[in-house]
C-alpha positions as CSV (number, residue, x, y, z in Angstrom):
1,X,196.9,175.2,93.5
2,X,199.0,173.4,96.3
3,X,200.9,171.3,94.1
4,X,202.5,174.3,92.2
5,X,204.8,176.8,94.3
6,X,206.3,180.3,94.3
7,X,206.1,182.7,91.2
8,X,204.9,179.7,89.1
9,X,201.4,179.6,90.9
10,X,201.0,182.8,91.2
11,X,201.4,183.7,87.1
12,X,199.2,180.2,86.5
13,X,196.9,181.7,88.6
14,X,196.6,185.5,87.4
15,X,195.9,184.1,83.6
16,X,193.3,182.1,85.1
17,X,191.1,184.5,86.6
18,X,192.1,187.4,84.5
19,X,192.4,185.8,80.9
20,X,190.0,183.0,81.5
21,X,187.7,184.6,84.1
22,X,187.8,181.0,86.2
23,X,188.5,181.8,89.6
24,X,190.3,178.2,90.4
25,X,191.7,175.3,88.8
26,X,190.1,172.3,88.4
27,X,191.2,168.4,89.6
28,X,194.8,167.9,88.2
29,X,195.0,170.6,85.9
30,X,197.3,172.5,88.5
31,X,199.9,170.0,88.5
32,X,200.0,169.1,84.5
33,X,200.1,172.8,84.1
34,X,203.1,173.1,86.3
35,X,204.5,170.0,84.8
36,X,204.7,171.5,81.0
37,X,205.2,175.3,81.9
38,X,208.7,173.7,83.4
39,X,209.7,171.9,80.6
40,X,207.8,168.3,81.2
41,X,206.5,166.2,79.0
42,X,203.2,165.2,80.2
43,X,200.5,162.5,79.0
44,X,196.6,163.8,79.9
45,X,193.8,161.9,79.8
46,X,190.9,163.6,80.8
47,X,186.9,163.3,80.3
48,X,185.5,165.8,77.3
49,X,184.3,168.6,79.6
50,X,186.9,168.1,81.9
51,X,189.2,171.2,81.2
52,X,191.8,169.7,78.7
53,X,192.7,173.0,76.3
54,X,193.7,174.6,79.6
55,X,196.8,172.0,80.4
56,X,198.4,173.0,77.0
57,X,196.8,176.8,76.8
58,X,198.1,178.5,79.9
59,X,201.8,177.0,80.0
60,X,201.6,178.3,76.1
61,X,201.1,181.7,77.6
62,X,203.4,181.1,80.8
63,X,206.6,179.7,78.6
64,X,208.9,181.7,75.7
65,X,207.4,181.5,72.0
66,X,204.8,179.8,70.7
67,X,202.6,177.0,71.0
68,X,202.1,174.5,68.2
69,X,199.3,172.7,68.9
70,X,198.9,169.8,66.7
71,X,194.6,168.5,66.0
72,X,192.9,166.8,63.4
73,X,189.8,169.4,64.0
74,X,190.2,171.2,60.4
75,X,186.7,172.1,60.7
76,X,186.5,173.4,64.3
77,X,190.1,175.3,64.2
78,X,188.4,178.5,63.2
79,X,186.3,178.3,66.3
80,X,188.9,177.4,68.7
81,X,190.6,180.2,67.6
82,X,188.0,182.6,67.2
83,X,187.0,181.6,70.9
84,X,191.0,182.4,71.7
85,X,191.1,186.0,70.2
86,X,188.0,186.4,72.3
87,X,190.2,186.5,75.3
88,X,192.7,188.0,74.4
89,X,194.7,186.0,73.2
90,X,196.8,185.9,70.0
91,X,196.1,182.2,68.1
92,X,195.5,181.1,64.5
93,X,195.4,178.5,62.2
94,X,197.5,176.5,59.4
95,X,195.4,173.6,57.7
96,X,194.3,173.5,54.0
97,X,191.2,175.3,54.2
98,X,193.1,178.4,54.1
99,X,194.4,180.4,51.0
100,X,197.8,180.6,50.3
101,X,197.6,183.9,50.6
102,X,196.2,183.6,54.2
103,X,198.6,180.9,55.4
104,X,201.9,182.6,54.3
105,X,200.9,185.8,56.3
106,X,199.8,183.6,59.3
107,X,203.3,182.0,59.1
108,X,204.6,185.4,58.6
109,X,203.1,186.0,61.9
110,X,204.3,182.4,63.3
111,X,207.6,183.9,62.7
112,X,207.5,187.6,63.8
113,X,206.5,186.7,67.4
114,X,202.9,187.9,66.9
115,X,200.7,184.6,67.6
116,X,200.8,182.7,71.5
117,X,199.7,179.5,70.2
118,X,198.9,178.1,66.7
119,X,196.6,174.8,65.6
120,X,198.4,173.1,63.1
121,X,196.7,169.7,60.8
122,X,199.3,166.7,61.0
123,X,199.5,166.6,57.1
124,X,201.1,170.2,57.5
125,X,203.2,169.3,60.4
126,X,206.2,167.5,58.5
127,X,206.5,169.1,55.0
128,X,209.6,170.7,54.5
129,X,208.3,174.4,54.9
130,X,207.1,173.6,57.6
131,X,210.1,172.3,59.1
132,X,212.1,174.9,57.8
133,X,209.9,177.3,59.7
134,X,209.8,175.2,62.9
135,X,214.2,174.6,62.6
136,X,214.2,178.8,63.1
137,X,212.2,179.2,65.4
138,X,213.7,176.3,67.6
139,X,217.2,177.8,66.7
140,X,216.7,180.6,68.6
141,X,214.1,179.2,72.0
142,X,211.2,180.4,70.3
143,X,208.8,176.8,70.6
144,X,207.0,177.1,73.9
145,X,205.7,173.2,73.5
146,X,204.1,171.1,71.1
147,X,200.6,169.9,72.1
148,X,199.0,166.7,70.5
149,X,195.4,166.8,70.7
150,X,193.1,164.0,70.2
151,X,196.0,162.0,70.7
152,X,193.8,158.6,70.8
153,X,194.2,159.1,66.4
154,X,197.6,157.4,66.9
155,X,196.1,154.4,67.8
156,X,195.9,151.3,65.3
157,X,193.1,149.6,67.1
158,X,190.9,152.4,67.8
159,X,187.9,153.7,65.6
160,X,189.9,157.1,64.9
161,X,192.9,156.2,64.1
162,X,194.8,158.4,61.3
163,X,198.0,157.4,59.6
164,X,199.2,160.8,59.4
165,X,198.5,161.2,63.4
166,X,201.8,158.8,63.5
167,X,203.9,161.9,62.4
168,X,204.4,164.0,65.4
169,X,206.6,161.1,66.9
170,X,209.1,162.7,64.9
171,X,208.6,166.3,66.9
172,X,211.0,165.1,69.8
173,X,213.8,163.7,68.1
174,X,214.5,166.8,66.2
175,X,213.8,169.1,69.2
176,X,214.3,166.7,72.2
177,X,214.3,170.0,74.3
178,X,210.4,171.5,74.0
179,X,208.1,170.1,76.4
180,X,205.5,168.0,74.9
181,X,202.1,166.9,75.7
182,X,199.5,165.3,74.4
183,X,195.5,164.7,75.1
184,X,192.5,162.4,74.8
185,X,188.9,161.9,76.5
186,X,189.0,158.4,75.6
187,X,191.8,155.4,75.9
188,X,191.6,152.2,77.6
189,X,194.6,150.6,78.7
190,X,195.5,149.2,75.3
191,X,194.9,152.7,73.6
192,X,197.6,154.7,76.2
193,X,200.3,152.4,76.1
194,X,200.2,152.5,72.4
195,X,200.2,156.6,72.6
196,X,203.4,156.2,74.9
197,X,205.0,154.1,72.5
198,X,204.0,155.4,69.1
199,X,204.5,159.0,70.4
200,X,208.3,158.8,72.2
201,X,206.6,160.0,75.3
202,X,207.4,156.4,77.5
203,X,209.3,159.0,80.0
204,X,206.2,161.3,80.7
205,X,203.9,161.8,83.5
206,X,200.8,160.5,83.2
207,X,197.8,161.8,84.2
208,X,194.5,160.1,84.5
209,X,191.7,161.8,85.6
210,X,188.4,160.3,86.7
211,X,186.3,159.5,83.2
212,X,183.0,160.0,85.5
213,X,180.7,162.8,83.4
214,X,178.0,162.6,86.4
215,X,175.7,165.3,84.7
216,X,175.0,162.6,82.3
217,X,172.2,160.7,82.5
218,X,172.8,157.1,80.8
219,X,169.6,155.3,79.6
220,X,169.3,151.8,77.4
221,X,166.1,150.4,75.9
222,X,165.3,147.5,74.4
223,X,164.8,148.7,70.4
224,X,160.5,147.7,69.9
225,X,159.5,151.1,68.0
226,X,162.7,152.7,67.6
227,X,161.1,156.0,66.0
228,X,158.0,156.4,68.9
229,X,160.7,155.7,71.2
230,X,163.0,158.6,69.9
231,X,159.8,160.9,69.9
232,X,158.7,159.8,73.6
233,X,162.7,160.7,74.3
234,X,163.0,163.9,72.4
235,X,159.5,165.0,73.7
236,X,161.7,165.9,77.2
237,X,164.3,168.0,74.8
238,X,162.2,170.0,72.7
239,X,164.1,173.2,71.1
240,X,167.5,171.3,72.2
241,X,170.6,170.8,70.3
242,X,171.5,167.0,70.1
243,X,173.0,164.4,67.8
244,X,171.7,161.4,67.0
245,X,173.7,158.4,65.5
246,X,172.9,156.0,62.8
247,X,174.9,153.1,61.7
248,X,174.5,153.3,57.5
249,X,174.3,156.8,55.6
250,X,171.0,156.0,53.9
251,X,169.3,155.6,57.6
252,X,170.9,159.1,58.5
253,X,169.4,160.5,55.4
254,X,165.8,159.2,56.2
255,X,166.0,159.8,59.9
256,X,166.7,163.6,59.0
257,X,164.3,163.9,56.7
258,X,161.7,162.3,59.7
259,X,162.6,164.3,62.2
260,X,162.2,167.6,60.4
261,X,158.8,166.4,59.4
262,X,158.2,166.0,63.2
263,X,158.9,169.2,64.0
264,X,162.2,168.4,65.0
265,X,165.3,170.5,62.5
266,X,167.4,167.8,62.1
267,X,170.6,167.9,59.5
268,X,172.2,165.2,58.0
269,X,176.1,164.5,58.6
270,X,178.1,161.5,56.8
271,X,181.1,160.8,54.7
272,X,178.9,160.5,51.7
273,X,178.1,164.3,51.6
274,X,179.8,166.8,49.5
275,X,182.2,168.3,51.2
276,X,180.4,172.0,51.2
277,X,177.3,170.2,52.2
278,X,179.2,168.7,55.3
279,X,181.1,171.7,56.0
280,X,178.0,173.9,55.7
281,X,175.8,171.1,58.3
282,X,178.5,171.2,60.9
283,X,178.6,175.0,60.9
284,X,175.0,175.0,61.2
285,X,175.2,172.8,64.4
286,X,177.9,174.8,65.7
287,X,176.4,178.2,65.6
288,X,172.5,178.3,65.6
289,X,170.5,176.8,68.7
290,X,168.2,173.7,68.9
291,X,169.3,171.8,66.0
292,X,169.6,168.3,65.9
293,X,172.5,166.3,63.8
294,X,172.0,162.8,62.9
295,X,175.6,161.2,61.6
296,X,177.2,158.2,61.5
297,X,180.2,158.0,63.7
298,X,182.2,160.5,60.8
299,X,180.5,163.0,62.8
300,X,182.0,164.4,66.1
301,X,185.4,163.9,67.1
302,X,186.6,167.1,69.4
303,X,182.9,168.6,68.9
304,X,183.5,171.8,71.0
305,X,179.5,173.0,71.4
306,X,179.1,173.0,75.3
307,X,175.7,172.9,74.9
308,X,174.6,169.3,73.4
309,X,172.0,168.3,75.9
310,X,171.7,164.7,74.2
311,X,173.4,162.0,72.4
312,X,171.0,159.6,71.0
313,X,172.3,155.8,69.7
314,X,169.7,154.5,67.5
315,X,172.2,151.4,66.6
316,X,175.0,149.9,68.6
317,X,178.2,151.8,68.7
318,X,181.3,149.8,68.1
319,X,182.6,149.4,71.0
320,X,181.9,150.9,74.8
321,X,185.9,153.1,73.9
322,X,183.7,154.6,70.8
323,X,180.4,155.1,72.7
324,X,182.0,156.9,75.8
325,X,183.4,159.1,73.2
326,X,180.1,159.6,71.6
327,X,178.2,160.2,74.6
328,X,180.7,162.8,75.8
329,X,179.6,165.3,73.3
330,X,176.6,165.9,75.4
331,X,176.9,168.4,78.1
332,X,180.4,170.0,77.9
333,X,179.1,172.6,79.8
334,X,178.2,170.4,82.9
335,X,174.9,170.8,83.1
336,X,172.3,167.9,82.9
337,X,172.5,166.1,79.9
338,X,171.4,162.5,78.9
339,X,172.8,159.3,76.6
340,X,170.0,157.1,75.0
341,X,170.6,154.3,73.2
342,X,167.8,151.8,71.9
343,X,169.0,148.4,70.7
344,X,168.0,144.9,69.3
345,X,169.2,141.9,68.4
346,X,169.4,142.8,64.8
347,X,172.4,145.3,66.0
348,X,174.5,142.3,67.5
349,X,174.0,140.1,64.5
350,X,175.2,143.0,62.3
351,X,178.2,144.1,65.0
352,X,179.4,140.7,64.7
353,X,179.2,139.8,61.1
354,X,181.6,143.2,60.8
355,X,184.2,141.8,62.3
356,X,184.3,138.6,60.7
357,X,183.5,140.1,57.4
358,X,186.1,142.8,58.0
359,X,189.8,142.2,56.0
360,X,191.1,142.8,59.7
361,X,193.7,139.8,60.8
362,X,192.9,137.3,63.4
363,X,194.5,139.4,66.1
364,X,192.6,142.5,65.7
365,X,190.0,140.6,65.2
366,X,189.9,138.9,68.3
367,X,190.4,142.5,69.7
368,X,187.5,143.9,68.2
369,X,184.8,140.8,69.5
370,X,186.2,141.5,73.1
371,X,185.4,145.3,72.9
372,X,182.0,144.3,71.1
373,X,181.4,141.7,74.3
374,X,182.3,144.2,76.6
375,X,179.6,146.4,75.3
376,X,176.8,143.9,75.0
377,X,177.6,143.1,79.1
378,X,177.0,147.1,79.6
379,X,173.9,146.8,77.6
380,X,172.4,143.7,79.1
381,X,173.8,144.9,82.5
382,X,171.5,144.7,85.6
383,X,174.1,147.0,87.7
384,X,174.5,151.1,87.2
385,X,175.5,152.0,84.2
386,X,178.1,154.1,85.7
387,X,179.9,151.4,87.6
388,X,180.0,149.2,84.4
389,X,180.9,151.9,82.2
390,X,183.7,153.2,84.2
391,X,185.2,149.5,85.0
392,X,185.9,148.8,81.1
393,X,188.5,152.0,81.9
394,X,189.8,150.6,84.6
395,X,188.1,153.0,87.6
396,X,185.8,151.8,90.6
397,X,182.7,154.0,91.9
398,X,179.1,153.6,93.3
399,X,175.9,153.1,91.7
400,X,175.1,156.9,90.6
401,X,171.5,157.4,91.1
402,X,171.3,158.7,87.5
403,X,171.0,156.0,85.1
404,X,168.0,154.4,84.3
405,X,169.2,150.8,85.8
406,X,169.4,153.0,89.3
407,X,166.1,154.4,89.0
408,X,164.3,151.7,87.6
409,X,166.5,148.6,88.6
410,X,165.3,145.8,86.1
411,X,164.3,142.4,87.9
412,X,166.1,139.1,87.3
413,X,164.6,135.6,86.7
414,X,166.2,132.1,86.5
415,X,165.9,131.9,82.2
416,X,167.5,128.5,82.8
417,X,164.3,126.6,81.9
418,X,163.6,129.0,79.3
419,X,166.6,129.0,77.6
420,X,166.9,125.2,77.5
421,X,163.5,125.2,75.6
422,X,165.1,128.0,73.4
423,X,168.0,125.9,72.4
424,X,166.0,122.5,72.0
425,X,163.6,124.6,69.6
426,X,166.5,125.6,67.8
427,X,167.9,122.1,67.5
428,X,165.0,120.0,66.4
429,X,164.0,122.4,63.8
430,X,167.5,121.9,62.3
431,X,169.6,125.4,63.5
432,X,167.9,126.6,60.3
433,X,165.2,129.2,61.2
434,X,165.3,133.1,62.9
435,X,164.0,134.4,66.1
436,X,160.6,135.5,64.6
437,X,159.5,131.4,63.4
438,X,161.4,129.9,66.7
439,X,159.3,131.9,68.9
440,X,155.9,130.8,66.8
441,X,157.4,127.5,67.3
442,X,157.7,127.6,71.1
443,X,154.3,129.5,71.2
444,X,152.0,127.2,69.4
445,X,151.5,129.7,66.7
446,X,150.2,127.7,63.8
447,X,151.1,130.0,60.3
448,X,151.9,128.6,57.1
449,X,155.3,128.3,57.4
450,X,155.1,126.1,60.8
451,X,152.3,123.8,58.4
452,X,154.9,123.7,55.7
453,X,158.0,122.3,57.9
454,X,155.8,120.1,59.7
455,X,157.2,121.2,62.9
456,X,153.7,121.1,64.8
457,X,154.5,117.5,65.8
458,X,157.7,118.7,67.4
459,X,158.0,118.0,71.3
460,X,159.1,121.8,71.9
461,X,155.7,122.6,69.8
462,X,154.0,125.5,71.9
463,X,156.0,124.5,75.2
464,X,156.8,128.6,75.8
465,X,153.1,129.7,75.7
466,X,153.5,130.9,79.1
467,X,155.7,134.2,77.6
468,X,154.6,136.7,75.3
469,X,156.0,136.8,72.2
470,X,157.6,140.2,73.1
471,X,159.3,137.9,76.2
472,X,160.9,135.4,74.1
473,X,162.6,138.4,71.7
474,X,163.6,139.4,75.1
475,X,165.2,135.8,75.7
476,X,167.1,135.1,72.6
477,X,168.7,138.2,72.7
478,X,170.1,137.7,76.0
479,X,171.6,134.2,74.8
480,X,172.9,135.4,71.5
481,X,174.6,138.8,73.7
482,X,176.1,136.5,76.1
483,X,177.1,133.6,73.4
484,X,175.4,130.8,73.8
485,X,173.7,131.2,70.3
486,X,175.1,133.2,67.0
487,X,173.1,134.3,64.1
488,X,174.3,133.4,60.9
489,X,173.7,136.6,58.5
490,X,174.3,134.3,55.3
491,X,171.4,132.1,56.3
492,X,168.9,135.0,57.1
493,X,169.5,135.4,60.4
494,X,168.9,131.4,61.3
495,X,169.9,131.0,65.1
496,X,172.9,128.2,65.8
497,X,173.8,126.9,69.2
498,X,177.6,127.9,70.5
499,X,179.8,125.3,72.4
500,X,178.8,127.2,75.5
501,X,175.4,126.5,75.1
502,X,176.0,122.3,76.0
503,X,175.9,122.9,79.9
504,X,172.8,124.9,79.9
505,X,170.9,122.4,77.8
506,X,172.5,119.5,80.4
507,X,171.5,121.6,83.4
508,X,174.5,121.9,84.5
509,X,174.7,125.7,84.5
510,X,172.1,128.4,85.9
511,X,171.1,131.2,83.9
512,X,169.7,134.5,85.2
513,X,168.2,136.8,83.1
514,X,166.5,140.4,82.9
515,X,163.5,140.5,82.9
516,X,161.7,141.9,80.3
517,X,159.5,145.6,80.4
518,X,155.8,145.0,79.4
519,X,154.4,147.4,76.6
520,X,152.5,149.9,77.0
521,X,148.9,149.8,75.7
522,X,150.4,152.4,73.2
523,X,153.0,150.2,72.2
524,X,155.7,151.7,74.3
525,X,158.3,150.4,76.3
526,X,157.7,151.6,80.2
527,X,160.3,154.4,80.7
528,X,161.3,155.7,84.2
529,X,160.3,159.9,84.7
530,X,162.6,162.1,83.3
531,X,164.7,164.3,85.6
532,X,164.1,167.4,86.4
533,X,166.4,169.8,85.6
534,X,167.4,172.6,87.7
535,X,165.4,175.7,87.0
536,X,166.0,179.6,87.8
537,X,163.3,182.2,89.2
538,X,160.4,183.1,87.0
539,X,162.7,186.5,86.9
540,X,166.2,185.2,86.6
541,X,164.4,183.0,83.5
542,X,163.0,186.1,82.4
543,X,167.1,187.9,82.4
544,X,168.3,184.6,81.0
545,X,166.4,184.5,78.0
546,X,167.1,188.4,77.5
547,X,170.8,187.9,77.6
548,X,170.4,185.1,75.1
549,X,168.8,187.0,72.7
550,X,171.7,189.6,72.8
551,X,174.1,186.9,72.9
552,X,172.5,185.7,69.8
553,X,172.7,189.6,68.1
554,X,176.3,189.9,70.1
555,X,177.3,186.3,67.8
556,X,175.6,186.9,64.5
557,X,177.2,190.5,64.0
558,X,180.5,188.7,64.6
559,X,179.9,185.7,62.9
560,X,180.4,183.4,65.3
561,X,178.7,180.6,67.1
562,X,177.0,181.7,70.6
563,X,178.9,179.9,72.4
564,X,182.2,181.9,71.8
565,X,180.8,184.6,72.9
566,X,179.7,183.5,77.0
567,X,178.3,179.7,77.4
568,X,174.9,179.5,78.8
569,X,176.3,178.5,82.6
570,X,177.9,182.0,82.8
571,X,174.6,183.5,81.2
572,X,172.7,181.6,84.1
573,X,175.0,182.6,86.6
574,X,174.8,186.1,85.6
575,X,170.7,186.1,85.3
576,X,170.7,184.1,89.0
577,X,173.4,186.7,91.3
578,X,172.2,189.7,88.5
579,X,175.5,192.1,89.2
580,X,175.2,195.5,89.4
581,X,178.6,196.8,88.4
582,X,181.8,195.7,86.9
583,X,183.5,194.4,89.9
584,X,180.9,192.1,90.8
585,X,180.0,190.7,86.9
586,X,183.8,190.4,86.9
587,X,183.8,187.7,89.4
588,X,181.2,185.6,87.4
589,X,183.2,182.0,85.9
590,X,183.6,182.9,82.1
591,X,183.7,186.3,82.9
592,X,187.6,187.5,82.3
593,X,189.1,190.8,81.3
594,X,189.1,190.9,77.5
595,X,185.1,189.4,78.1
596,X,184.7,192.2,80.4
597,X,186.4,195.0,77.7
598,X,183.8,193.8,75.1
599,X,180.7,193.1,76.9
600,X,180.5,194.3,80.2
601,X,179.0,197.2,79.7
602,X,176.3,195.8,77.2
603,X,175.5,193.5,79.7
604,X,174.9,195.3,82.6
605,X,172.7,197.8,80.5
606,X,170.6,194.6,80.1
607,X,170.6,194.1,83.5
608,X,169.8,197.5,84.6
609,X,167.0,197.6,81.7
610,X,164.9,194.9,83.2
């Protein structure tokens, strides 16, 4: 609280502990709050987890009138605002889910003075009731700010972006005088200058916090059995909630289906549902427990359940900007949480035939290969995840001890000889032929394919029978990640040597490469031990579980999703110090005044019960 001063700190402060229940703030969110309560405009990027709806929330209740806080999140408004009235505090919605009956009385409210902040869709934002509404308001002092969440949407070259996101550009020059600020998880370089530009907010303090999330765990595997790899994975999860992404709808589809066979409730989420169905599949995520949602990347954006314990990849994201996102849905709450991804070659071949096949021009397209490079190097990389996820955003750090290239470092080899016999196996069989008859091929592996091209009489012919078959997949996808080969998708996958791949064939340039995990006799790839996670008291378990079951009760009477009512930190907190009376529980995080009004009482009856 040093960087704010006087009266200003001390009201920041007093909605903190007593609206909030948090007995200080976190990082920068001091100074951005300070910033915006005093009329500055202020650009926050901040990781998911890291405190964000705070920056715009308390200055909405420290400044005259409302806030108007601008989010693509139609589906997740309700909760944010249910989780508001909660406190205390007096917030609604305008998007098109509501009535009209609904949405003239909440602007009826908007108008009266009766609401401290309201979550508006950018569609609604510029239509001329709207405006109209907004001009009367402004007319007589009544905006407190205007906050732009999920401000990375305004962005042309990221995977979000939404046309109408461009819209609230148009907030400043027709009331240049309320503060405005707005707020992403995820944007590299490219991404914020873009949101400085596109958004009038070139004159505002930035703030960039640290995109470290050290309660996750980051973990990449080579894709061998993708399905008895997820079930060795989700085996350490059981009765968790997680979500697991695809890259087409029809593998969502079947991989939901799978997992619920498994034992495993999984739900489907994609742009191909009904709109009732997805609607109805979110909500399910949101508010029961240990349910799993596998989704293609429609799935997600500003997911506000702080109890995701894992985010699973089973294909290549787009781009190490969309996985960051992705992975950030795990573990809001800041306990242990973990990212696996499995991948293959297959996945770059597909990634890369995207782009090219994509109606994008040349520029974006050259953009897109360099994000897609820059996530192959974090795949293939032989350093902590952590350093080489963090780098792509522009932040240094140490090696984490919490990823599995810290706890299991992989070993390197020089692939140089390897690779040249690779690349003269491609050539002499005519850059015609996939991974799966190059390595028979370089094995020896006599089938009736090799028979039929003749290509037993080849000089390369069972050269590389000193690597397993499993090895040489190994191999070629390390020279196709790193360039030196592409596959051609219109020739069936057929492997064709880059330009790069001339000095490596001349021996001219050394290749190092990772080394590649043996099987298991069950077919499994060798995983490092999972973590383990910090654990209460047989007793303090005991209480926990007890004051989730009322939680549960306390949620379905209400209609709301657990979460809302206490997250599971202050629930462990409260089962670990177990207060006896309502100064003490009032001093638990999560626990603030209007929490305290509602459920103290029914929680220290709990207590006192057992």
């Amino acid at each position: 609280m040093s960087q704010m001063s006087g009266d200003l700190a001390r009201a920041a402060h007093a909605i903190l502990r007593d609206t909030f229940g948090y007995p200080a703030f976190r990082g920068q969110q001091a100074e951005i709050i300070e910033t915006i309560a005093a009329g500055g405009d202020a650009l926050v990027l901040m990781p998911t987890g890291g405190g964000k709806s705070l920056c715009y929330q308390i200055p909405a209740l420290l400044r005259h009138g409302i806030a108007l806080v601008v989010s693509p999140l139609i589906a997740l408004m309700q909760d944010q605002v249910e989780a508001l009235t909660q406190l205390g505090i007096r917030a609604a919605f305008l998007n098109s889910s509501l009535p009209f009956a609904k949405a003239r009385e909440t602007e009826q409210r908007l108008f009266s003075g009766d609401l401290d902040l309201v979550y508006v869709a950018p569609e609604r934002l510029l239509t001329e009731r709207f405006l109209a509404l907004l001009d009367a308001l402004a007319e007589n002092g009544r905006i407190a700010l205007f906050a732009i969440d999920e401000a990375h949407c305004v962005s042309q070259w990221g995977h979000d972006f939404r046309p109408e996101y461009l819209q609230p550009s148009a907030l400043h020059e027709r009331y240049p005088q309320v503060p405005r600020v707005a707020l992403t998880a995820t944007a590299d370089a490219a991404t914020q200058q873009e949101m400085q530009a596109r958004l009038g907010l070139a004159g505002a303090r930035v703030f960039l916090a640290s995109f470290d999330r050290p309660n996750i765990r980051y973990t990449v595997v080579e894709k061998q059995q993708p399905k008895t790899q997820l079930l060795d994975f989700l085996a350490r999860h059981r009765g968790a909630a997680g979500i697991v992404y695809c890259l087409s709808r029809k593998k969502v589809e079947e991989t939901a289906v799978w997992l619920s066979e498994q034992g495993y409730p999984a739900l489907p989420y994609h742009a191909g549902l009904a709109n009732t169905a997805r609607a109805e599949n979110q909500r399910r995520f949101l508010r029961e427990e240990g349910l799993i949602v596998v989704a293609t990347i429609a799935f997600g954006m500003g997911i506000d359940k702080p109890d995701v314990r894992f985010v699973v990849h089973l294909d290549l994201p787009k781009s190490l900007e969309a996985y960051y996102q992705e992975t950030g849905r795990a573990g809001r709450d800041g306990e242990a949480a973990e990212a696996w991804m499995t991948y293959g070659l297959q996945d770059v071949v597909l990634q890369r035939a995207r782009i090219e096949d994509s109606g994008a021009d040349e520029a974006q397209k050259r953009l897109e290969r360099q994000k897609l490079e820059a996530l192959l190097g974090y795949a293939e990389s032989a350093r902590c995840r952590r350093v080489a996820l963090l780098a792509y955003f522009g932040e240094e750090s140490a090696p984490c001890g919490n990823c599995d290239v810290c706890l299991d470092p992989p070993q390197c080899w020089d692939g140089t000889v390897a690779a040249q016999k690779a690349m003269s196996a491609i050539l002499r069989t005519g850059q015609r032929f996939g991974v799966a008859y190059l390595i028979d091929v370089l094995r020896g592996k006599t089938t009736e394919r090799t028979r039929q091209y003749g290509h037993q009489s080849l000089p390369t012919w069972g050269v590389g029978a000193d690597l397993t078959e499993h090895e040489w997949h190994g191999v070629f996808r390390q020279l196709v990640t790193a360039g030196f080969l592409r596959a051609e998708m219109q020739e069936y996958g057929a492997l064709k040597l880059e330009a790069a791949a001339r000095p490596v064939l001349k021996g001219e340039l050394r290749l190092e490469l990772r080394k590649i995990r043996p099987r298991t006799k069950a077919g499994r790839v060798v995983t490092h031990t999972h973590m383990a996670l910090p654990s209460l008291s047989p007793e303090a378990q005991g209480r926990f579980e007890r004051l989730r079951q009322w939680r549960f009760q306390a949620a379905r009477e209400q209609g709301l999703p657990a979460y809302v009512i206490l997250h599971d930190k202050t629930l462990k907190e409260i089962a670990h110090t177990r207060p006896g009376n309502p100064d003490t529980l009032a001093t638990i995080p999560g626990m603030g005044k209007a929490k305290m009004e509602r459920y103290g009482e029914a929680i220290l009856n709990l207590l006192r019960a057992g």
